[in-house]
C-alpha positions in Angstrom: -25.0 -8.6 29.2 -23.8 -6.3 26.2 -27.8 -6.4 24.6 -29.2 -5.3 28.1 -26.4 -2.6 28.6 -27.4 -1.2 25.0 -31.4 -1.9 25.8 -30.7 0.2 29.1 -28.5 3.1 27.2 -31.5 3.6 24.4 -34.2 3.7 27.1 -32.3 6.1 29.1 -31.5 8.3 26.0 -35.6 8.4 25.2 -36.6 9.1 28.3 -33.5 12.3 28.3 -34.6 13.3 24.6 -38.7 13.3 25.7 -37.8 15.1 29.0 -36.0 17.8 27.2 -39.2 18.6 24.6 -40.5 22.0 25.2 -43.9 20.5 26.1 -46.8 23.8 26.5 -49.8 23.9 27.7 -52.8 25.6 25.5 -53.8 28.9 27.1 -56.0 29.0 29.5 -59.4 29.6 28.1 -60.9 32.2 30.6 -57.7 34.2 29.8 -58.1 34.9 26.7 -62.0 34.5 26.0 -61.9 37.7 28.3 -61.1 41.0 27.1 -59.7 42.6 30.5 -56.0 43.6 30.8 -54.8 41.2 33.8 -52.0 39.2 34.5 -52.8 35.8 34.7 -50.1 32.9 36.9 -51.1 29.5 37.4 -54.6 29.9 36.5 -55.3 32.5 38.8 -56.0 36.3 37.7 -52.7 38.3 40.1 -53.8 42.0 38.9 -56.4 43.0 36.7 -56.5 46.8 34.8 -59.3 49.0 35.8 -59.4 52.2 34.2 -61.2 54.3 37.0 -57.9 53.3 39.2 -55.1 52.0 37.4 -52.5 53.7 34.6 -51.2 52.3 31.4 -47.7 52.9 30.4 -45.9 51.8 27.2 -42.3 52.5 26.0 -41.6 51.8 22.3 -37.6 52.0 23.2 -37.6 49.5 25.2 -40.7 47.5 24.6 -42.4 47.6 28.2 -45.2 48.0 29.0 -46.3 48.6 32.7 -50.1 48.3 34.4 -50.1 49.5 37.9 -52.8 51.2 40.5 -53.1 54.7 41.7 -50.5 54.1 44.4 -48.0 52.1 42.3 -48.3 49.5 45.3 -49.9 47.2 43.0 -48.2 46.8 39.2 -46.9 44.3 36.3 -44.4 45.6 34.1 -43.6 43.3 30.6 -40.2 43.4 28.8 -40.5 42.0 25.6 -37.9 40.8 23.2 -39.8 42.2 20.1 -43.2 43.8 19.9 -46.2 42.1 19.9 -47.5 42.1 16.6 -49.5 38.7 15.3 -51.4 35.8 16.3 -49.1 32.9 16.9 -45.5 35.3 16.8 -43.0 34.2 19.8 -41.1 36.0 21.9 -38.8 36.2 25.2 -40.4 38.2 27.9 -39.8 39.2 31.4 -42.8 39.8 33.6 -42.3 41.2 37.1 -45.1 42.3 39.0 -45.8 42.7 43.3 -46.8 40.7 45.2 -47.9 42.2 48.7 -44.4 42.9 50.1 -42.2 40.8 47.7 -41.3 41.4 44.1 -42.2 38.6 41.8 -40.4 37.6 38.1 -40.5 35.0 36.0 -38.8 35.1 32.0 -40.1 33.1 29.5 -41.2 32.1 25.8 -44.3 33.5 25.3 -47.0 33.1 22.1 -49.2 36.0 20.7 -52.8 34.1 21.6 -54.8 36.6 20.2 -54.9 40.2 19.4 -57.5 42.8 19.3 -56.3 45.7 18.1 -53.8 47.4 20.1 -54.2 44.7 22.7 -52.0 41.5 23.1 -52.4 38.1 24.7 -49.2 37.0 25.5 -48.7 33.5 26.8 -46.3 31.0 28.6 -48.0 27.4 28.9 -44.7 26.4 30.6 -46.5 23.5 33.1 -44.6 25.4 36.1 -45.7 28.7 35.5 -48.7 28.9 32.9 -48.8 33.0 32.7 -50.7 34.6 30.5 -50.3 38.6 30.7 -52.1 41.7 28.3 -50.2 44.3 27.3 -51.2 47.6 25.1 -49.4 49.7 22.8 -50.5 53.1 23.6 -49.9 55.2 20.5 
């Protein structure tokens, strides 16, 4: 009876220790082989940046960044813990962003998945959320 208690006890302790692992998911490949500002949840693009009628915003105080349309109806702000800087860097972010009458946010640890220039990939391959957002630094 004392074997199978401490057979059970080290089962259950493995399967608590392998839950617990902050298990990712690789980014989604069509988010960043693409070199569009969007905002990405899920696999599905929410908002993507289109010069002709959305704005770019940055604030190096309090390292946001915002994308929203011509009648601020439509917009993703980011909140980062540091600035973006390198492939591969991690950091906390908040993402909020509208969703047709509703405001959406989700916080997370997100990966620098590429860079092109001023332009970041961030991503969150958390298997709930899988977000994957762009930001710029507008200098």
């Amino acid at each position: 009876m004392m074997k199978t208690l401490s057979i059970f006890t080290a089962i259950l302790f493995l399967a608590v220790m392998f839950s617990s692992c902050d298990r990712t998911l690789e980014p989604d490949s069509s988010f960043i082989g693409g070199s569009n500002i969007e905002l990405s949840v899920g696999g599905s693009v929410v908002y993507k940046y289109d010069p002709a009628s959305w704005q770019l915003g940055y604030n190096s105080s309090k390292k946001e960044f915002r994308v929203f349309d011509d009648s601020m109806k439509n917009y993703y702000t980011v909140t980062c813990s540091s600035l973006p800087s390198s492939t591969g860097q991690k950091l906390e972010a908040t993402v909020t962003w509208s969703s047709g009458s509703s405001i959406q946010t989700m916080k997370g640890k997100f990966e620098v998945a590429k860079v092109q220039g001023d332009t970041y990939w961030l991503w969150c391959g958390d298997k709930k959320t899988r977000t994957g957002v762009t930001v710029r630094i507008l200098r």
